[in-house]
C-alpha distance (Angstrom), angle and dihedral (degrees) to the residues before:
residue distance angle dihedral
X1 . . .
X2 4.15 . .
X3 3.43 111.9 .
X4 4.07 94.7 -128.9
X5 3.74 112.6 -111.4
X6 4.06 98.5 -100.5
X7 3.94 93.6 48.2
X8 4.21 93.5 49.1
X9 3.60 85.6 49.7
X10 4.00 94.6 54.5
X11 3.84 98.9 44.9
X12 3.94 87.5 43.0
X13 4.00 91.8 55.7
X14 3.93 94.4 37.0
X15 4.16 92.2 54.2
X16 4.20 85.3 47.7
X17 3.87 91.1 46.2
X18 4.09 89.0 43.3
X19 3.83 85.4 46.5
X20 4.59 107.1 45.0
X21 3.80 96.0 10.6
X22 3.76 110.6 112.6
X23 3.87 126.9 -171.9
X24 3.18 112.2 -36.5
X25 4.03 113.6 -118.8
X26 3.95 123.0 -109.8
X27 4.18 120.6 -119.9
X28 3.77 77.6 21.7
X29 4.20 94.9 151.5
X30 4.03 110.9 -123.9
X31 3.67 103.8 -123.5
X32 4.19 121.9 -130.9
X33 3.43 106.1 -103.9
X34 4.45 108.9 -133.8
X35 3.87 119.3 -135.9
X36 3.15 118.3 -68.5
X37 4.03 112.1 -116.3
X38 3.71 121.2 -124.4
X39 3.49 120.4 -109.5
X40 3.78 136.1 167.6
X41 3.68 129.1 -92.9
X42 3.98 129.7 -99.3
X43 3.68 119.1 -107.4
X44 3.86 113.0 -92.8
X45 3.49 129.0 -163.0
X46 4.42 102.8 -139.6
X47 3.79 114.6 100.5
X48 3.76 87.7 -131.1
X49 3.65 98.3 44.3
X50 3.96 89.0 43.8
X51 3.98 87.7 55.0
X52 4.16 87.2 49.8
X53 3.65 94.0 49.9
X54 3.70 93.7 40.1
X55 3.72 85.3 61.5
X56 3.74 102.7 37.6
X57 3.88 97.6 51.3
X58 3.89 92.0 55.9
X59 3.67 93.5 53.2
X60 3.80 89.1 46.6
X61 3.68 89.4 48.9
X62 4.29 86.2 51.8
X63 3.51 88.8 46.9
X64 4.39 101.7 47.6
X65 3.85 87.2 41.5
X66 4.21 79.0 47.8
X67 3.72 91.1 53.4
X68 3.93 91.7 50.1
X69 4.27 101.4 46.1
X70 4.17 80.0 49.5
X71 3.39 102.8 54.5
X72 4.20 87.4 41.5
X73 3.70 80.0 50.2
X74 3.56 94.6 55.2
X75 3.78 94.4 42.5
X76 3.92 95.8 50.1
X77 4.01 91.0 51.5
X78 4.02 89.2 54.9
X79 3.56 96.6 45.7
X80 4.44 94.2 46.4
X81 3.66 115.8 81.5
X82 3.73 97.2 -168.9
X83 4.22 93.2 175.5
X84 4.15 90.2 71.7
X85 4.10 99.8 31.6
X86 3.58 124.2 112.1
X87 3.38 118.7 -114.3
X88 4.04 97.2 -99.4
X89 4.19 89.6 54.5
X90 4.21 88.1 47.4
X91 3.65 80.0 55.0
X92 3.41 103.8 51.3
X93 3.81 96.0 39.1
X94 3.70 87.6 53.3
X95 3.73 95.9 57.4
X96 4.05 84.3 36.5
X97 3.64 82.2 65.7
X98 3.55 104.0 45.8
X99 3.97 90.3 51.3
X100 3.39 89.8 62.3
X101 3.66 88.3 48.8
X102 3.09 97.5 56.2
X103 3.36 103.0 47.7
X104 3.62 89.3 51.4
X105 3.42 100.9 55.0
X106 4.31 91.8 36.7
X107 4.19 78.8 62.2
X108 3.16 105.6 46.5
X109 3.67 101.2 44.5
X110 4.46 82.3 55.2
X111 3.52 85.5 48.1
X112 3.81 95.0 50.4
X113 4.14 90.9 41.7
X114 3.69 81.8 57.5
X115 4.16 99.1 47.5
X116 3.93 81.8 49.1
X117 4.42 87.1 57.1
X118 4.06 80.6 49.9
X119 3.62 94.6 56.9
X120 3.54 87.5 44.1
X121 3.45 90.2 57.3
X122 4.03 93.6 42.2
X123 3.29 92.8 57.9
X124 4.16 101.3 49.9
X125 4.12 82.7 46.3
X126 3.87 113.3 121.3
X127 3.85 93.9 -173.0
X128 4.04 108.8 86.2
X129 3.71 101.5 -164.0
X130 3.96 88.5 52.5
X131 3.50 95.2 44.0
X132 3.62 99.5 53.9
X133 3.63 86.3 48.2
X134 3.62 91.6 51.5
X135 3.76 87.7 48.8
X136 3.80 98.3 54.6
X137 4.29 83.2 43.4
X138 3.28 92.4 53.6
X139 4.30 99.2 46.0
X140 3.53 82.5 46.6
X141 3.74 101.8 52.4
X142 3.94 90.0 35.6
X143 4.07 87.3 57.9
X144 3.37 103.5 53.8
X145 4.19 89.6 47.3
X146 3.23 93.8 44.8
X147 4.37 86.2 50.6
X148 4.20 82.7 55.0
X149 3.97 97.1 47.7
X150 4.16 87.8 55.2
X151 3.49 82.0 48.1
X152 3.59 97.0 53.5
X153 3.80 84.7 41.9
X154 3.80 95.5 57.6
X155 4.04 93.0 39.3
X156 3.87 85.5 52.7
X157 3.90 88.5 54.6
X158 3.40 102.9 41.4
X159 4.43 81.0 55.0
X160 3.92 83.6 57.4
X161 3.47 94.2 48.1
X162 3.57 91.6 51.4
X163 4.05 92.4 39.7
X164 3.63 85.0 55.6
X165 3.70 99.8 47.8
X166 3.45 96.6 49.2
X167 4.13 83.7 53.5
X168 3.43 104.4 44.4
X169 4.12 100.9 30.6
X170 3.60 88.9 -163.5
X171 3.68 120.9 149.3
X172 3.81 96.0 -144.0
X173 3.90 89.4 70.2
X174 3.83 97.7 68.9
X175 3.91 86.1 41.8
X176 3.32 92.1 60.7
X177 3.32 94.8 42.1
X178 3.88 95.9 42.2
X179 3.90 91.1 45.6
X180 4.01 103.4 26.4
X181 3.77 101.8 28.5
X182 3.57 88.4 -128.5
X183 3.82 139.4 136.9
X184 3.39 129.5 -149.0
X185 4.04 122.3 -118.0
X186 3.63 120.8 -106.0
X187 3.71 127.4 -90.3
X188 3.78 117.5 -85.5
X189 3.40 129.1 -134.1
X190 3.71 102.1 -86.5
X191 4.10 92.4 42.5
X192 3.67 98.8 -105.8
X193 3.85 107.7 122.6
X194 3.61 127.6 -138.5
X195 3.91 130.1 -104.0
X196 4.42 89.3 -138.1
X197 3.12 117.4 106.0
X198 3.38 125.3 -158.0
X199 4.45 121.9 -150.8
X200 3.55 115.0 -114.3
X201 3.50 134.0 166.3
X202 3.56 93.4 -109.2
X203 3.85 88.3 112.8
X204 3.89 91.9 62.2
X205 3.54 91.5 50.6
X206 3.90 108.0 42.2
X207 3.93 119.9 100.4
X208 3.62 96.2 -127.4
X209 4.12 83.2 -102.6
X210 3.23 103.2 74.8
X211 3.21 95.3 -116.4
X212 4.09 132.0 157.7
X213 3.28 99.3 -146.0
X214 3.54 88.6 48.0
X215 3.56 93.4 56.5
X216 3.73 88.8 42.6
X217 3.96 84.2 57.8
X218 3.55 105.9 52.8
X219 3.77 90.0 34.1
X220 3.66 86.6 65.0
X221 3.75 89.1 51.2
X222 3.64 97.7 49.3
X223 4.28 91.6 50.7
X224 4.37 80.7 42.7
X225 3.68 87.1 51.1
X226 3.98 95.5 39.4
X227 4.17 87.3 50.3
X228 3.49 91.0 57.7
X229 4.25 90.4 56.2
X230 3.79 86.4 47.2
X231 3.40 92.2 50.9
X232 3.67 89.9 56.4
X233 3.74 94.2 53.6
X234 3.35 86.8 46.7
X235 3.88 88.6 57.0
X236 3.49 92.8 53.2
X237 3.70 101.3 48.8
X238 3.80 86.0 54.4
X239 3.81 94.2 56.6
X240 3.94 87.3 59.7
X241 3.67 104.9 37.7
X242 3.77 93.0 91.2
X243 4.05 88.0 49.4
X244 4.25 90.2 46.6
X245 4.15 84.9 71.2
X246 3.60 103.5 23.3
X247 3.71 110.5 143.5
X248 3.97 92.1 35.5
């Protein structure tokens, strides 16, 4: 089979180390090793092990294309100042927004439909070393998708919110969001809106103004924060992608 990229890379630097490295110094601090980044798997050759890695490298690829579209996310919000824009550049941030959104959420939920396959596939595995590999992979990988899809959720309400407010011009909407964390429901067909209100966490990221580019702000901060906690899952299905088709 091909050795996948990560594991090619280790044995090549341990046989150059082995070879050039002298003694190694004393009081010499040990560095902090980072995260490691997620990457897809090497081709294999095994039926089974084809059908794993088949599976796996598609919900990688939802999750890496994930990591890009939230970090653009994050970067639009900072840059939009939606208190002083005229009414064509609300509008076009606001669909900006939902884009990104969408394609967020449209990703994860093809990444998740293909962590789902991998648990299939866990489960019908014979081998125990590779399945409990496979296993921790799989939570892993699962984690960190399902960390982008409540992103996508929250981005998508926070484009209602703003859809609505632009609507409705009403003061009482960014009270209630400002004091209740709340958002109001969506217009119904005949224009009336509805009393429900739906929780949000709108209350987390308001500025205690009321202000959208405050919200914009700390939004941005929350999905900067959130990227670093998918980047750790991301880490640690890396570390056992090499053990989720060992044997092949």
């Amino acid at each position: 089979m091909t050795l996948p990229g990560a594991l090619a890379a280790l044995l090549m630097l341990s046989g150059a180390a082995a070879l050039g490295a002298g003694p190694a110094p004393t009081g010499t601090p040990t560095p902090v090793a980072s995260p490691r980044q997620l990457r897809e798997i090497g081709r294999v050759h095994v039926s089974v092990c084809a059908n794993i890695v088949v599976h796996a490298n598609s919900a990688i690829a939802s999750s890496l294309r994930n990591d890009a579209t939230l970090a653009q996310t994050a970067t639009r919000l900072r840059a939009t100042d939606l208190d002083s824009a005229d009414p064509l550049a609300y509008q076009n941030a606001v669909t900006d927004f939902d884009r990104l959104a969408g394609q967020l959420y449209d990703n994860s939920v093809r990444g998740l439909g293909e962590v789902q396959r991998l648990r299939d596939l866990t489960n019908a595995s014979k081998d125990p070393t590779r399945k409990a590999e496979l296993e921790k992979f799989t939570d892993a990988l699962g984690g960190a998708l399902n960390r982008q899809k409540q992103s996508a959720v929250d981005l998508i309400g926070y484009v209602r919110y703003l859809q609505a407010r632009d609507l409705r011009k009403e003061p009482d909407v960014d009270r209630a969001v400002a004091v209740e964390g709340f958002t109001p429901a969506p217009q119904r067909a005949d224009g009336s809106v509805s009393a429900m209100m739906a929780p949000s966490p709108f209350a987390l990221w308001n500025d205690g103004h009321g202000t959208l580019r405050g919200m914009s702000q700390n939004a941005a901060a929350d999905f900067e924060q959130r990227s670093k906690q998918i980047a750790q899952d991301e880490s640690t299905a890396e570390e056992h992608a090499e053990g989720a088709v060992s044997g092949c």
